[in-house]
C-alpha positions as CSV (number, residue, x, y, z in Angstrom):
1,X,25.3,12.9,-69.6
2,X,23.5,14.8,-72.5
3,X,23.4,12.0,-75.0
4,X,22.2,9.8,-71.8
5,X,19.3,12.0,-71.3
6,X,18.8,12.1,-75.2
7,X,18.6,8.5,-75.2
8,X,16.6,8.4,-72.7
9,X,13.9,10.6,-74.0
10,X,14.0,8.7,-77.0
11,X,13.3,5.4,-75.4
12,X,10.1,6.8,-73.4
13,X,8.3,7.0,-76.7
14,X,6.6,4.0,-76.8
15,X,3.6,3.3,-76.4
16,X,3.8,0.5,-74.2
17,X,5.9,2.7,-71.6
18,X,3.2,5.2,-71.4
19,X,0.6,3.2,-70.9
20,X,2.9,1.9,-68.0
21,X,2.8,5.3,-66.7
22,X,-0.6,5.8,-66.9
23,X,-1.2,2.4,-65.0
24,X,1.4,3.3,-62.5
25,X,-0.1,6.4,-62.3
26,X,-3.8,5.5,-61.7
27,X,-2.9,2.7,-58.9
28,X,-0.5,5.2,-56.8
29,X,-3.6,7.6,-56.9
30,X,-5.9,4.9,-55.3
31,X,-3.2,3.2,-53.3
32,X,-2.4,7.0,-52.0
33,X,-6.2,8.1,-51.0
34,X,-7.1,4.5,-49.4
35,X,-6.5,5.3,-45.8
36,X,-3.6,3.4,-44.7
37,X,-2.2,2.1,-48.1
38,X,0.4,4.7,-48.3
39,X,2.8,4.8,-51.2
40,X,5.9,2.3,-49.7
41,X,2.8,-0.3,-49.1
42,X,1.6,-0.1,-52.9
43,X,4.8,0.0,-54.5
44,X,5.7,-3.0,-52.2
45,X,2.5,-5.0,-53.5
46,X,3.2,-4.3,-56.9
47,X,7.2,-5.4,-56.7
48,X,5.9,-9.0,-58.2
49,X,4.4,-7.7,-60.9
50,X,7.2,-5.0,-62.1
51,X,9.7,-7.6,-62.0
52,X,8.4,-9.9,-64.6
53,X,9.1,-6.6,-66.4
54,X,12.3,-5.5,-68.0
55,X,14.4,-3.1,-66.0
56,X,13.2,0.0,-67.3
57,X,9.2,-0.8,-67.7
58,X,9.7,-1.9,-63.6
59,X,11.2,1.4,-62.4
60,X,9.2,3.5,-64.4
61,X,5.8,1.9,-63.3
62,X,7.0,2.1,-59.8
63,X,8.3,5.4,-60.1
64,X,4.4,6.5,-61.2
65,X,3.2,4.8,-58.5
66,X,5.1,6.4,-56.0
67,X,4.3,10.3,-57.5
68,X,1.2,9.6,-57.9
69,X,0.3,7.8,-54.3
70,X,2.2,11.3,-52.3
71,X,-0.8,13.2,-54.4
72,X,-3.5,10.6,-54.1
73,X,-3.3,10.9,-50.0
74,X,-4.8,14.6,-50.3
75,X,-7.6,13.3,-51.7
76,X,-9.4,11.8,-48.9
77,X,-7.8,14.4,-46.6
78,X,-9.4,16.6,-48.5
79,X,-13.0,15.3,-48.8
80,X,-13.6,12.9,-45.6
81,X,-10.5,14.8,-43.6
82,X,-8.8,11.3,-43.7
83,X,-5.1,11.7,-44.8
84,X,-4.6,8.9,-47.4
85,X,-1.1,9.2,-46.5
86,X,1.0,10.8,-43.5
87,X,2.0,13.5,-45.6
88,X,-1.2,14.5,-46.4
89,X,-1.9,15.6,-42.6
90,X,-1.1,19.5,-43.4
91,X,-3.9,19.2,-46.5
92,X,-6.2,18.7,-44.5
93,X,-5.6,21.5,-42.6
94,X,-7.0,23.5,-45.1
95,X,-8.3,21.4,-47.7
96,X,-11.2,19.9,-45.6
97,X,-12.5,22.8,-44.5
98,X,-12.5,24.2,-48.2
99,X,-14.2,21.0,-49.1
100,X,-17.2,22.5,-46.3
101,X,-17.7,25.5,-47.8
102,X,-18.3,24.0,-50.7
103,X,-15.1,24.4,-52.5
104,X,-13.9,20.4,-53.2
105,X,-13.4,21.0,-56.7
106,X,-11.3,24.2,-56.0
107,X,-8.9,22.1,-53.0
108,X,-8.8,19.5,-55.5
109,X,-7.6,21.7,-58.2
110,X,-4.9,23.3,-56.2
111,X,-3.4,20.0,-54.9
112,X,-3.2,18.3,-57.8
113,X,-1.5,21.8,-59.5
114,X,1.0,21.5,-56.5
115,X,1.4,17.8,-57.1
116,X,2.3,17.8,-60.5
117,X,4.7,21.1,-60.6
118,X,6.4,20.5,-57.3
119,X,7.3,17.2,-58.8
120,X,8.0,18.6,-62.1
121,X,10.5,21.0,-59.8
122,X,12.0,18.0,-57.9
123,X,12.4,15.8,-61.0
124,X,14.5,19.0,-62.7
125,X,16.7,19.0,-59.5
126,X,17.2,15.5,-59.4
127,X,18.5,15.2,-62.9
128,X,20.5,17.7,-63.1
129,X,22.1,18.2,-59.5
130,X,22.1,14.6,-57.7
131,X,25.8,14.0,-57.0
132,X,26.2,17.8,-55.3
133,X,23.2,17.1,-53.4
134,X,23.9,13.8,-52.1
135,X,27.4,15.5,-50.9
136,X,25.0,17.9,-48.8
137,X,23.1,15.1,-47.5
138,X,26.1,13.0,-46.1
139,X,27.6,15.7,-44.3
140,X,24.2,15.1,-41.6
141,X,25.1,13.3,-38.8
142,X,23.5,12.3,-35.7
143,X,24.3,15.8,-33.9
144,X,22.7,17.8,-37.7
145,X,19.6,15.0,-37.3
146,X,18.8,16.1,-33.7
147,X,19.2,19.2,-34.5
148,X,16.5,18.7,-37.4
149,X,14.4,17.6,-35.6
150,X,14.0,19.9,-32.9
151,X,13.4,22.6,-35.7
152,X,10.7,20.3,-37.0
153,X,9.8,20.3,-33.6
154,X,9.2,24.3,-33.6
155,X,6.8,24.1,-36.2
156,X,4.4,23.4,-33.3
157,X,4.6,28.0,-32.5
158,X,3.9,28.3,-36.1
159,X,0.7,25.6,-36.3
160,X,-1.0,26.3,-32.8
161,X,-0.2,30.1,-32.6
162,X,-3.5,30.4,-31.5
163,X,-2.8,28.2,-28.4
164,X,0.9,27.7,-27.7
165,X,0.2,25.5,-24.6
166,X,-2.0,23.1,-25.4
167,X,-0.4,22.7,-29.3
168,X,3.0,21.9,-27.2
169,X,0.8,19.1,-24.7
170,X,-0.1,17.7,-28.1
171,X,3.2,17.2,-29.7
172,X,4.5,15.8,-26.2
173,X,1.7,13.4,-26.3
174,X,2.6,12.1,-29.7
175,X,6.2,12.0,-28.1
176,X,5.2,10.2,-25.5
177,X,3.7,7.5,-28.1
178,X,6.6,7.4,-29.6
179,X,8.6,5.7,-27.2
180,X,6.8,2.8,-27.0
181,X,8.4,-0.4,-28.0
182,X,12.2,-1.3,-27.8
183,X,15.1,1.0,-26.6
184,X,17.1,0.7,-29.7
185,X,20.6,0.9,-28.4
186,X,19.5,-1.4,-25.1
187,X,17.1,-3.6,-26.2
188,X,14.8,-2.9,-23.7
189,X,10.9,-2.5,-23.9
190,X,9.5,0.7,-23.1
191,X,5.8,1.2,-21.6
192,X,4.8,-1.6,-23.3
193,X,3.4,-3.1,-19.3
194,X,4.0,-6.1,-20.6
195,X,1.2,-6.3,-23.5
196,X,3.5,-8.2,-26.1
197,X,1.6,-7.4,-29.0
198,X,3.2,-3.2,-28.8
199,X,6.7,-4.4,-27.8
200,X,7.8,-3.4,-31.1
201,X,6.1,-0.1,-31.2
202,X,3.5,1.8,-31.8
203,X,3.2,2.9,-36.0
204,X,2.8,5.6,-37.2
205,X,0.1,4.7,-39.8
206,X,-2.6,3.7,-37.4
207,X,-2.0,6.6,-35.6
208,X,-2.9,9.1,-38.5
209,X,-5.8,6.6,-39.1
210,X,-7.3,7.0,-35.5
211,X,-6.5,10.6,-34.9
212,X,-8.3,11.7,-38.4
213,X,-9.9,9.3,-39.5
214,X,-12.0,7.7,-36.6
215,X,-11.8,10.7,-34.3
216,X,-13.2,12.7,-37.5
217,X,-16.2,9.9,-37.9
218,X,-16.9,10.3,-34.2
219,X,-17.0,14.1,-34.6
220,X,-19.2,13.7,-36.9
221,X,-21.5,10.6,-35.2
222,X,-21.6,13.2,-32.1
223,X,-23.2,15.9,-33.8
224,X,-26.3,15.0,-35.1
225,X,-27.5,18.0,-36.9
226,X,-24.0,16.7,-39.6
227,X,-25.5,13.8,-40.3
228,X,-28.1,14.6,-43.4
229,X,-25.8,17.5,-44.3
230,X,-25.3,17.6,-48.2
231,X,-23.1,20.5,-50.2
232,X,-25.1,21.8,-52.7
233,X,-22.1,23.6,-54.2
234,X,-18.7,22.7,-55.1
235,X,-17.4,25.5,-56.9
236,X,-13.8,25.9,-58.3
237,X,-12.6,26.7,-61.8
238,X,-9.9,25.3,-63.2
239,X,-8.7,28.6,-65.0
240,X,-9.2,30.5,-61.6
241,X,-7.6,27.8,-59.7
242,X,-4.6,28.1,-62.4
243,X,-4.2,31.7,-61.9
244,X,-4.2,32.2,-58.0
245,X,-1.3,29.1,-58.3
246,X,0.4,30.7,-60.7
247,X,0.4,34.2,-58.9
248,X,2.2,32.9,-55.7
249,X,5.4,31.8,-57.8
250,X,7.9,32.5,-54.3
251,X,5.5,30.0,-52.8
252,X,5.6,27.3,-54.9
253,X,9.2,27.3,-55.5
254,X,9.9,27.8,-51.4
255,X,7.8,24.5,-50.8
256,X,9.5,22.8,-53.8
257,X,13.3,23.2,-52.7
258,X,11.7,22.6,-49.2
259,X,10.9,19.7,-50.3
260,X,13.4,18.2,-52.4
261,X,16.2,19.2,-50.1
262,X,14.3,17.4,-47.0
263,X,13.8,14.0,-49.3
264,X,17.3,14.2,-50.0
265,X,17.8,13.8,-46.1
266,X,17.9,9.7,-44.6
267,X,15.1,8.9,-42.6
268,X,13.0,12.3,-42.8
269,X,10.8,11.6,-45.9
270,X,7.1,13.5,-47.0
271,X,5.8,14.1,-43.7
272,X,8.4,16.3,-42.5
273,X,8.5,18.0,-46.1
274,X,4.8,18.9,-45.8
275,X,5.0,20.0,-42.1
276,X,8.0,22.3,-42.8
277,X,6.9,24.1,-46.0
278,X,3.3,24.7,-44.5
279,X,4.9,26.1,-41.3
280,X,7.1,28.6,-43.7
281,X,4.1,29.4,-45.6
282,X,2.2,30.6,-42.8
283,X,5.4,32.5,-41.2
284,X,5.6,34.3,-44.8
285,X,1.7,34.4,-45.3
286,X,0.1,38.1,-45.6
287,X,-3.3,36.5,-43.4
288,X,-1.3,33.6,-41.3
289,X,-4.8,33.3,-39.4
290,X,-6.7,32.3,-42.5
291,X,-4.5,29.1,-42.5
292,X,-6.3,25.8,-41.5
293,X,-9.8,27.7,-42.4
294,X,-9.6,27.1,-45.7
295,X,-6.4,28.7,-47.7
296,X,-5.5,27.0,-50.7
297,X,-1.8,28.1,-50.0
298,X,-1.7,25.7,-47.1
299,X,-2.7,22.8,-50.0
300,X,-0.2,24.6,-52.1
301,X,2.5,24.6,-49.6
302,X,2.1,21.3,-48.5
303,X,1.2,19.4,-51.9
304,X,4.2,21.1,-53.1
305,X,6.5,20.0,-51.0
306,X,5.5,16.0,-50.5
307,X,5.7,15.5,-54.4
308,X,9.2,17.5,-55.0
309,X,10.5,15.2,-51.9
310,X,10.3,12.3,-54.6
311,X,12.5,13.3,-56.7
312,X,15.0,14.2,-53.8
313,X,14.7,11.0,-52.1
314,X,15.7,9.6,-55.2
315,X,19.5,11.6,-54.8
316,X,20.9,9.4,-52.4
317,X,19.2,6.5,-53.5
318,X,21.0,6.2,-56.8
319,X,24.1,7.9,-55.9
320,X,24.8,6.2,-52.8
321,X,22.5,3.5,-52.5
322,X,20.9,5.9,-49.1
323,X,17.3,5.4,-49.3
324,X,16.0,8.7,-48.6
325,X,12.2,7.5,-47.8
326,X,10.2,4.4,-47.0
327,X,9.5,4.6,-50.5
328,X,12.8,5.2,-51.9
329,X,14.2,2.2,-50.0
330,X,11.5,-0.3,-51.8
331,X,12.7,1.2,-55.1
332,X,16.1,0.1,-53.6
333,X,14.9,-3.4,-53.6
334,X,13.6,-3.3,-56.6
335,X,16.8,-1.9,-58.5
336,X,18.6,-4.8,-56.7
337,X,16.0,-7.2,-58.0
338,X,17.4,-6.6,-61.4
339,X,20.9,-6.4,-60.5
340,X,21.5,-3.1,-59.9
341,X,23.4,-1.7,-57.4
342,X,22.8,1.6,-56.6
343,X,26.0,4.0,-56.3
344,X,28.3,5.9,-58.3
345,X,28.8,2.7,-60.7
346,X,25.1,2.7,-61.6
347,X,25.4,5.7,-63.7
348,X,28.6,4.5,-65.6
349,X,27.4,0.6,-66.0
350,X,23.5,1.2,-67.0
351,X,23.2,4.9,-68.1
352,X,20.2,4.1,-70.4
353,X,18.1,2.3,-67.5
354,X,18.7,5.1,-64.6
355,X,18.5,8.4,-67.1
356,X,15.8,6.5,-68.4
357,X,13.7,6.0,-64.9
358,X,14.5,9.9,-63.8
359,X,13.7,11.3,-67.2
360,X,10.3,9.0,-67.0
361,X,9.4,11.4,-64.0
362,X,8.5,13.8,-66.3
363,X,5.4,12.4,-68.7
364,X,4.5,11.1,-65.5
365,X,4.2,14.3,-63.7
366,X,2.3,15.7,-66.9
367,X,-0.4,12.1,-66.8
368,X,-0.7,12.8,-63.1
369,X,-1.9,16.3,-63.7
370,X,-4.1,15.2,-66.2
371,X,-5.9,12.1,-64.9
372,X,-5.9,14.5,-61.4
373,X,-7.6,17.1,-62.9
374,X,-10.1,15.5,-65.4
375,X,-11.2,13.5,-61.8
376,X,-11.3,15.9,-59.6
377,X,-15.4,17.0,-60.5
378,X,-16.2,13.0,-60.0
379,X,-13.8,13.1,-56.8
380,X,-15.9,15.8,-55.3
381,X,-19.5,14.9,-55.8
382,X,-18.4,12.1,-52.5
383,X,-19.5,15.5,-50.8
384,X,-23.1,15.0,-51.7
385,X,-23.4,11.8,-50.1
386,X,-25.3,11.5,-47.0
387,X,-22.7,11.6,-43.6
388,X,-24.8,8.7,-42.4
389,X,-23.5,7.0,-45.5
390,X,-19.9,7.8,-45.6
391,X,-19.5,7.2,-41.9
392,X,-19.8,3.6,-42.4
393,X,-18.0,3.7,-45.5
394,X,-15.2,5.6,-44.2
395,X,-15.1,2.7,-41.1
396,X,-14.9,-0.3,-43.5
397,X,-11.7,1.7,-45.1
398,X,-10.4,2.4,-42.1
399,X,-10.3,-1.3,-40.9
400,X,-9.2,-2.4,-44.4
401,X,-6.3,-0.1,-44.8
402,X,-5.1,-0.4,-41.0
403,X,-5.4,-4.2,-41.5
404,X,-3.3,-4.5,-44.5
405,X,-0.4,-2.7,-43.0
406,X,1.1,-5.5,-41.3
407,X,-1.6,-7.9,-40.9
408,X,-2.7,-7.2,-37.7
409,X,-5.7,-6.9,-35.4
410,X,-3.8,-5.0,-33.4
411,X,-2.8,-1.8,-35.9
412,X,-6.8,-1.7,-35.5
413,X,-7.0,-1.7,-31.9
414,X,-4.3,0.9,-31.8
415,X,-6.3,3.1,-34.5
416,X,-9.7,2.6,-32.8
417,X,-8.0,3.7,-29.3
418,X,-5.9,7.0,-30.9
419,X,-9.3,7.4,-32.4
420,X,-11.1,7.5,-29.5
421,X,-8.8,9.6,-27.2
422,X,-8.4,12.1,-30.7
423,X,-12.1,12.8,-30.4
424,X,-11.5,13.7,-26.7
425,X,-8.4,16.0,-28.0
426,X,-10.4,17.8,-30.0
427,X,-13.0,18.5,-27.7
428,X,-10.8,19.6,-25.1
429,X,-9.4,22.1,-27.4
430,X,-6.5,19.9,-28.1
431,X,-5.4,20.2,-31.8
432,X,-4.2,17.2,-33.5
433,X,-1.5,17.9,-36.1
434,X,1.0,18.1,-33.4
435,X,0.8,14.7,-31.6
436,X,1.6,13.3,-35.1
437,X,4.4,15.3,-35.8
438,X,5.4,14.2,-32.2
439,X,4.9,10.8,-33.2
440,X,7.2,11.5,-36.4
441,X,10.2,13.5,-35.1
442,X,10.3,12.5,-31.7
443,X,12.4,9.0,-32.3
444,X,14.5,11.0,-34.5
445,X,15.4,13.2,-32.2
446,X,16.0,10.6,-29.6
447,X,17.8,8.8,-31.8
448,X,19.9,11.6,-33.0
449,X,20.7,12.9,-29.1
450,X,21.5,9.5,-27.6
451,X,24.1,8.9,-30.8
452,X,25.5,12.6,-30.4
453,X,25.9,12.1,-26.9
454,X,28.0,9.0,-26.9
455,X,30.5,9.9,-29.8
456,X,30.8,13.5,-27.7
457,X,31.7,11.8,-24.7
458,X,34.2,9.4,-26.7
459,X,35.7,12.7,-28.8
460,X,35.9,14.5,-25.3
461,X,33.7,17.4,-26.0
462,X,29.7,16.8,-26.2
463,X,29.5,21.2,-26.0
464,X,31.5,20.8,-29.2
465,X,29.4,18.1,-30.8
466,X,26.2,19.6,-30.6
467,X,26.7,23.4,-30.9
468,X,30.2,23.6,-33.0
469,X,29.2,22.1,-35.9
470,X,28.5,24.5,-38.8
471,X,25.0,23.2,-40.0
472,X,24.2,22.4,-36.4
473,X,24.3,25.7,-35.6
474,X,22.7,27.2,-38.5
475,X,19.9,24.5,-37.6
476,X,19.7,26.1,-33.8
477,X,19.9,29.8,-35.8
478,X,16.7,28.2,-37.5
479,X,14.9,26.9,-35.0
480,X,15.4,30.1,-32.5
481,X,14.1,32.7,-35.8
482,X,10.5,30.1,-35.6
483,X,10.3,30.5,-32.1
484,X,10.7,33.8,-32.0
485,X,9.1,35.0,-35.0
486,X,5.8,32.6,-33.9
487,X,5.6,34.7,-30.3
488,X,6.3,38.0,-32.0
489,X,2.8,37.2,-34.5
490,X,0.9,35.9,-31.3
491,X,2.2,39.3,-29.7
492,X,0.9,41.3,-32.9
493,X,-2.1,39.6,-33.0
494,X,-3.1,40.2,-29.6
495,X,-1.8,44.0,-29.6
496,X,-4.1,44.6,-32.6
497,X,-7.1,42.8,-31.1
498,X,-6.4,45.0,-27.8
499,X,-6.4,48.4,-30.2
500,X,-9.0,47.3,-32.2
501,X,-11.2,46.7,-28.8
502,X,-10.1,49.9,-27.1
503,X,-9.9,52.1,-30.4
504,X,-10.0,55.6,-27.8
């Protein structure tokens, strides 16, 4: 393995492979901040192009594009509030409101810090530790899934702690879209009321579009006072921004193994990366309140965490041939393309071309933070444009990106109606984050419990199958400390607001 690596390293000097990187690099930034381009969608349009390339040269400029895109997403979520990419939902929680006060630069800063060492962390992992890991991975099953996702599920006490009830209506409303389309194990279509066009289901992409991007827009369109607003200021020192990352070590390395160990899991991918490791920084957080008002450790936490999941969705994928993300399973077909076949063989056949591709991550990484950061002044002055300008603007990228997804009028529709009922949400008090994360974890879940159901009915004991599995219950263990933990804050919270009211 060590003269692999050496190898390796020795064949990523040249010149021609860097500039690769850098290509990759720049494209996943602008395929990730485009609403609705996410990172599967840009590698996918660039899969012609990488295969007139050797083996190597195609991985690598796919593997850039695919770091690169998970950071490019915060970039719009953190100036417009319109999450280039699903995972970048949790950034916005905190970045856009940053990006009001006049601190763009400063969001920018930390996200792109995040980016680039949580991927530095996940690249480390993935070279050194991927045939242990994808050992871990396998031993989740349908019950461990369910299981996983009804701790994702939980998050909802930690994000609406502020309003239990209505953060829980929220998530069962993104539930509820959710099971729109075919019943997967019958065949059967779902509240569709017989409007062909949503038989299939309703995506998650146009959904982030509508309730951020449109349901922001209209936010904005409603208030008119918002409309010739202009920031004056967009403050944020690199150095300072360097040394208030740097001084929350435990945070960045939480989110990072958060993240690589949920890309190393089928199926769950960036989005349930970000939403775990910002939910665990605000349980650990000194000020939990301050999140989603403008603390750059929710950025940190959830930057962090979507970037190391690269490098663990890459574990199964070579090892096993498991994609471990949308993302991954495109790289899938482009190792295929060339005639490789991912699995334990890969490593023994073509040693140079795979150590090659996950030693790549690393200059890649290092262009990513520096393109990121050297943009980031030029990224922020968007904030002195005129609302009345970038409402528009924002539109015509909307429709573009929701468009391109699949082709079809009605991804826009859908986006325009989430859009319209998110503005609604948010007026009503109703926050947003958790319909999506409805929208992301409730099929899993479904999926998981209808599977765990059957084979415990065919191995005799269903109690057994979902409570006397080891990691199942260390899952339940889990999902009961976030529960609790979430009503014993709210409980604090109040008591102290109660004292501080009645201080005789």
């Amino acid at each position: 393995m060590l003269e692999a690596l050496l190898s390796a390293v020795e064949n990523l000097l040249h010149f021609e492979l860097l500039g690769l990187i850098f290509l990759g690099v720049t494209v996943g930034m602008v395929g990730g901040g485009l609403p609705g381009i996410s990172s599967s969608i840009t590698i996918a349009l660039l899969l012609p192009v990488a295969f007139s390339l050797d083996p190597l040269s195609s991985l690598i400029v796919l593997g850039a594009i695919y770091m690169a895109a998970e950071y490019g997403g915060s970039i719009s979520a953190i100036l417009i509030n319109t999450p280039g990419t699903p995972a970048a939902v949790c950034t916005a929680l905190d970045g856009y409101p940053m990006a009001q006060q006049g601190r763009a630069k400063e969001a920018l800063h930390s996200a792109i810090l995040a980016s680039s060492v949580g991927g530095f962390i996940g690249v480390l992992i993935l070279i050194g530790f991927t045939p242990p890991l994808a050992e871990v991975a396998l031993k989740f099953g349908s019950p461990e899934m369910f299981w996983l996702a009804v701790a994702g599920l939980a998050i909802v006490c930690n994000l609406t702690a502020d309003n239990f009830v209505k953060g829980v209506v929220s998530t069962l409303f993104g539930m509820l879209i959710a099971t729109v389309g075919y019943d997967l194990q019958t065949g059967y279509p779902r509240f569709s009321y017989g409007i062909p066009q949503i038989e299939s289901g309703i995506k998650l992409v146009p959904c982030v579009i509508g309730f951020f991007a449109v349901s922001e827009m209209l936010t904005s369109v409603s208030s008119g006072q918002h409309l010739e607003r202009t920031v004056a200021t967009m403050s944020g020192s690199f150095i300072k921004v360097v040394r208030f990352f740097f001084s929350r070590p435990v945070l960045v390395l939480r989110s990072s193994l958060i993240g690589t160990f949920v890309g190393i899991l089928p199926g769950a991918g960036a989005s349930i990366a970000s939403f775990v490791s910002y939910s665990e920084a605000r349980r650990f957080a000194k000020n939990p309140e301050s999140f989603g008002k403008g603390n750059p450790e929710g950025i940190i936490a959830s930057e962090s965490a979507n970037n190391s999941m690269v490098g663990g969705s890459l574990v199964p994928l070579l090892a096993f041939g498991i994609p471990g993300s949308a993302s991954a399973a495109v790289l899938f077909g482009a190792l295929t393309l060339h005639g490789l076949v991912p699995g334990p063989r890969l490593f023994s056949e073509h040693a140079d071309v795979i150590y090659g591709f996950m030693v790549a991550f690393i200059p890649i990484v290092i262009v990513m933070l520096l393109v990121g950061g050297i943009a980031a002044p030029w990224l922020a002055a968007i904030l002195r444009v005129r609302t009345a300008f970038i409402v528009p603007s924002v539109l015509l990228l909307v429709l573009i990106g929701t468009y391109s997804f699949q082709n079809s009028m009605v991804d826009v529709y859908i986006a325009a109606t989430v859009g319209i009922l998110g503005f609604f949400m948010v007026k009503a008090g109703f926050p947003l984050p958790p319909a999506v994360l409805g929208i992301i974890l409730g099929p899993m879940a479904e999926e998981g419990f209808r599977r765990s159901l059957r084979l415990g009915e065919i191995e005799g004991s269903v109690w057994q199958m979902f409570f006397g599995r080891p990691i199942c219950i260390a899952l339940i263990l889990i999902t009961v400390a976030m529960v609790v933990s979430a009503f014993w804050r709210e409980w604090r919270g109040r008591d102290r607001l109660g004292n501080s009211a009645n201080p005789d």
